[in-house]
C-alpha positions, 0 to 999 in steps of 0.5 A: 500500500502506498499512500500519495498525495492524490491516490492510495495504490493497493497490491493484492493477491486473490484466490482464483474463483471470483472474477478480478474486476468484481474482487477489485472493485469491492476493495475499491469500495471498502477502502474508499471511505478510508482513503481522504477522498483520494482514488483508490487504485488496486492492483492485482499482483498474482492469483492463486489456486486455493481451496476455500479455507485459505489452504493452497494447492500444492503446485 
């Protein structure tokens, strides 16, 4: 996470499963109230397999 005078930049790495628009724009949305009326830009560094209960697949 990065802060700027003008925006807030969040990385993030999702589990597989969910479209990636829909996952980024529900951060989007929570961080909103958090971020001083800066625009809030997500950014998704990796996706990975997983099983449901935060395990991951062996790979």
């Amino acid at each position: 996470m990065a802060v700027r005078d003008d925006h807030v930049e969040v990385g993030v790495v999702l589990r597989y499963g969910r479209p990636l628009p829909e996952v980024a724009a529900e951060i989007r949305r929570g961080l909103a109230p958090l971020s001083g009326g800066r625009a809030v830009h997500v950014s998704v560094e990796d996706v990975v397999a997983g099983l449901g209960d935060g395990t991951r697949t062996a790979s």
